[in-house]
C-alpha positions in Angstrom: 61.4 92.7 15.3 61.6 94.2 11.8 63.7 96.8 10.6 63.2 100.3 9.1 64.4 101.8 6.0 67.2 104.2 8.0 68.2 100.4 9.4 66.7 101.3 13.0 65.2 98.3 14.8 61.4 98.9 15.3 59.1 96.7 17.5 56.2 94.9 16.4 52.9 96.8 16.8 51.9 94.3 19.1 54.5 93.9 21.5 54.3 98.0 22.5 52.0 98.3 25.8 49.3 101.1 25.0 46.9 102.7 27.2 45.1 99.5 27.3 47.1 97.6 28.8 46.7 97.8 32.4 47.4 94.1 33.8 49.8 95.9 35.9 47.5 97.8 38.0 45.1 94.9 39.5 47.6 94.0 42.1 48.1 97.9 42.9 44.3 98.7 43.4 43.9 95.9 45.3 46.9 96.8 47.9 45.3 100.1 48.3 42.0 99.1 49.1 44.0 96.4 51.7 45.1 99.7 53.3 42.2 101.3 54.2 41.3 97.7 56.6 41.3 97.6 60.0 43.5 94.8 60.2 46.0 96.0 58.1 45.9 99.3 60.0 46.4 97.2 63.4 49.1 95.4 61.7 50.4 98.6 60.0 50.6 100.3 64.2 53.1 97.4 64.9 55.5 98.0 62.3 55.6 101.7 62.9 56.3 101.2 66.6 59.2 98.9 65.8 60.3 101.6 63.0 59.9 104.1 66.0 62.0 101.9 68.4 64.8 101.0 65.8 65.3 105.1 64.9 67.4 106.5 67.4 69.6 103.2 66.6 70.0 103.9 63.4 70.6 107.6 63.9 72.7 107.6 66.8 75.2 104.8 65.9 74.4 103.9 62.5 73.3 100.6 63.5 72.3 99.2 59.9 76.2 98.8 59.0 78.3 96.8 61.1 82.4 97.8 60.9 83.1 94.3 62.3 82.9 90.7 60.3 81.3 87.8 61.7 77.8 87.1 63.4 79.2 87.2 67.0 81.3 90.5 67.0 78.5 91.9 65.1 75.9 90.9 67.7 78.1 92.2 70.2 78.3 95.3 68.6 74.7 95.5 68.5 74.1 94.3 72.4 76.9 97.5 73.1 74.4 99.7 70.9 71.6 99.1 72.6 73.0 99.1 76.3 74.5 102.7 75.2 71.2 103.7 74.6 69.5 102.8 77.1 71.8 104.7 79.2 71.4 107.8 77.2 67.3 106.9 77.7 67.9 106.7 81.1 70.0 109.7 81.3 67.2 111.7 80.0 64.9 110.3 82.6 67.0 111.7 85.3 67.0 115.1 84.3 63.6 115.1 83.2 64.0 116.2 79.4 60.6 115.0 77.4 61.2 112.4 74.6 61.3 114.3 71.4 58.6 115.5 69.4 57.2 113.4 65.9 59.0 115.5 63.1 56.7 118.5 61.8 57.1 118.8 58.0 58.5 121.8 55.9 54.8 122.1 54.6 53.3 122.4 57.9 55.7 124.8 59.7 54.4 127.3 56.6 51.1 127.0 57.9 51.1 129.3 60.6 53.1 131.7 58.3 50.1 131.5 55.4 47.5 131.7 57.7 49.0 134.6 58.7 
């Protein structure tokens, strides 16, 4: 590091990344081309139906932070969770309401309004 007249600290010419350098970017490119597998898409369709599964969790009783310290009262706050669920699942069942619908995006409800 050298300094300038005004006493600012400059770096060295060859120690500020440019354009050029793009060492960075091999890992990326290769993710992305990962992603359009078949095997990653299979593996991809688990994850998204244990996302799926842990939502109304996380939503409903805000699952992800536990108000209690210690493994076993936080289990058993978890094994509470997910019986209350299942009753509200089964609850639903009985009086025949649909499970809900996979969240439309502020960009497509406009469609119908553009097309329009």
């Amino acid at each position: 590091m050298r300094v300038d007249r005004d006493r600012r600290p400059a770096l060295d010419a060859q120690r500020v990344p440019g354009p050029a350098d793009r060492s960075w970017s091999g890992g990326t490119d290769a993710r992305r081309r990962e992603q359009h597998t078949e095997e990653f898409k299979a593996r991809y369709r688990v994850r998204a139906g244990v996302q799926g599964t842990n939502l109304p969790a996380v939503h409903r009783s805000r699952i992800r932070t536990s108000r209690y310290i210690g493994l076993s009262k936080t289990r058993l706050a978890h094994l509470f969770t997910a019986t209350a669920l299942n009753l509200v699942h089964l609850d639903a069942w009985w009086a025949g309401q649909p499970h809900g619908a996979t969240r439309t995006s502020h960009f497509a409800n406009l469609t119908p309004a553009l097309a329009a």
